[in-house]
C-alpha positions in Angstrom: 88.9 82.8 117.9 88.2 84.9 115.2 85.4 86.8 117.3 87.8 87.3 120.2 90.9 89.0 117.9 88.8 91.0 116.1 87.0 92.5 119.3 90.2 93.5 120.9 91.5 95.1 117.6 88.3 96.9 117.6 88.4 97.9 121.4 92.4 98.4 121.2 91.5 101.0 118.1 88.9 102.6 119.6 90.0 103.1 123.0 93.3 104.7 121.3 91.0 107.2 119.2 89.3 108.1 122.3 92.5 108.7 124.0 93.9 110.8 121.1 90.7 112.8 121.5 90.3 113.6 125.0 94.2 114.1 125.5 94.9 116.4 123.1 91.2 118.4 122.6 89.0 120.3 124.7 86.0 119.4 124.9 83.6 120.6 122.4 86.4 122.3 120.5 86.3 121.4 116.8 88.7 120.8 113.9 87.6 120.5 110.4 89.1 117.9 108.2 86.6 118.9 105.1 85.5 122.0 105.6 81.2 122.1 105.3 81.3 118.4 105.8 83.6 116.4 108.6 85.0 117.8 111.4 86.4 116.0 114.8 84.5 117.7 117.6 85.0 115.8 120.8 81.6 115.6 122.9 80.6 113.1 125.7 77.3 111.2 125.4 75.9 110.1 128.5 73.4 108.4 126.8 72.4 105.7 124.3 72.7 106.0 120.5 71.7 110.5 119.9 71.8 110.7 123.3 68.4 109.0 124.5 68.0 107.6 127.6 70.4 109.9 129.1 72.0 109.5 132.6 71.6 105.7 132.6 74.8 104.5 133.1 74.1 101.3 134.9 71.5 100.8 133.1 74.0 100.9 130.0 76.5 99.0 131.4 74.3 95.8 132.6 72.8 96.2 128.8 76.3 95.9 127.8 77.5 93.0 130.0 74.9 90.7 129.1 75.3 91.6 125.3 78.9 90.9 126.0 78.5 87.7 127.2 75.4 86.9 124.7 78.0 87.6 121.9 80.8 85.3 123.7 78.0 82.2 124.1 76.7 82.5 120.5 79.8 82.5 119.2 80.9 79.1 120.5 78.1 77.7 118.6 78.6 76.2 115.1 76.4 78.3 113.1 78.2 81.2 114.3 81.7 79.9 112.8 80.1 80.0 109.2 80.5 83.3 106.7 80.5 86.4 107.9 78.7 86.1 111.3 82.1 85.7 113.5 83.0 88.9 111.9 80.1 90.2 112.8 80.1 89.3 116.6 83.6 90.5 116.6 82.8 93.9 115.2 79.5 94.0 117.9 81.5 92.8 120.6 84.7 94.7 120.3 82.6 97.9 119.7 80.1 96.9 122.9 83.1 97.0 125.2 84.9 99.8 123.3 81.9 102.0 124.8 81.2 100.1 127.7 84.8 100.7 128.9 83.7 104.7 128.9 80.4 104.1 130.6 82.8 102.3 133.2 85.0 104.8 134.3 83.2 107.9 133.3 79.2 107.0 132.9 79.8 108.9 129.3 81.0 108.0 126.2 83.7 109.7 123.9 82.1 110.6 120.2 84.2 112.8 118.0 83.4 112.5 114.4 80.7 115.1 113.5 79.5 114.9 109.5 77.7 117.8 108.7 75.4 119.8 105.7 74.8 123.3 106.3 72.4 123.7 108.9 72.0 119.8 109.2 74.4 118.0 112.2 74.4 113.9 112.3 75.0 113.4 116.0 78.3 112.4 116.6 79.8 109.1 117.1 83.5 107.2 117.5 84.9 104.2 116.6 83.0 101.8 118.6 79.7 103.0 117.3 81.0 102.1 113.6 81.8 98.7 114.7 78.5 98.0 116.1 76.6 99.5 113.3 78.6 97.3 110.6 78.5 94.3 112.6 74.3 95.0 112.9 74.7 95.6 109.3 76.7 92.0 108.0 74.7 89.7 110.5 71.5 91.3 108.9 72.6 90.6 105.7 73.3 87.2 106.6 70.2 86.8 108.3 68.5 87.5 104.5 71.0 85.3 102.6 70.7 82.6 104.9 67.1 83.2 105.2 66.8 83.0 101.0 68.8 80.1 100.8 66.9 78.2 103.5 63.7 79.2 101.4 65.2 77.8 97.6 66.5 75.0 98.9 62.7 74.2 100.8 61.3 74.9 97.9 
C-alpha cells in the first residue's frame, strides 16, 4: 500500500511542478533563485536522462509501462514489504509515471531545475527525475545491506 500512496504523492507533486512551470514560464526563460548556482529554466526533453535517445517517445513510453507494471508485481511480493524497498518502488514508480504522463500527451518531458558553476551546466531535470534517482539510490543500498548481511550470517 505503501508503494501505491507514495507513487501518487510523488506523481501528484510532480505533475503540479510541471504545471506551475509551463503555465506561468516561457519556455527556456530563466529565473535565478541563487544567483551563479540554481536557477528554474523550463526546457522540454524529448529524450531519456541528458537527452539521449532523443525522439523516442514510444519507445519511452512502452519502457515505462512495463517498468510500471514491473514495480506494481514486485511489490506484492514479501521481500519487497521489508525496510526501505517499498519506499523505494514508490519513489521509482511515482517518478516513472510522473514522466511518463509527459511523454503521453506531449512525447517530451518538463525539466526545470538547472544547477550551475560558471561555465559548467548539469542538464536539467524535475521532480520525477529526483524520485527515480533516490529510489535507484535506497534499493541500491539495500541491495548492499541485504547483500552483507546474507554474507555474515553464511559465514
Amino acid at each position: 500500500m505503501l508503494v501505491i500512496v507514495l507513487g501518487i504523492v510523488i506523481v501528484a507533486l510532480d505533475q503540479l511542478t510541471k504545471w506551475l512551470v509551463y503555465s506561468r514560464m516561457d519556455l527556456f526563460a530563466e529565473i535565478p533563485v541563487i544567483q551563479g548556482f540554481f536557477s528554474l529554466e523550463y526546457v522540454r526533453n524529448p529524450g531519456a536522462s541528458f537527452g539521449m535517445l532523443a525522439n523516442q517517445r514510444w519507445l519511452f513510453i512502452a519502457i515505462g509501462l512495463a517498468a510500471s507494471a514491473a514495480m506494481l508485481y514486485y511489490s506484492r511480493q514479501d521481500e519487497a514489504k521489508q525496510g526501505v524497498v517499498p519506499w523505494s518502488l514508490g519513489l521509482l514508480l511515482g517518478g516513472t509515471i510522473g514522466n511518463l504522463i509527459d511523454r503521453m500527451i506531449t512525447g517530451e518531458v518538463v525539466d526545470f531545475f538547472l544547477f550551475y558553476w560558471r561555465d559548467y551546466r548539469f542538464p536539467n531535470f524535475n521532480v520525477a527525475d529526483i524520485a527515480i534517482n533516490v529510489g535507484v539510490g535506497l534499493f541500491i543500498l539495500h541491495l548492499i545491506f541485504t547483500g552483507e548481511k546474507a554474507k555474515r550470517e553464511g559465514a
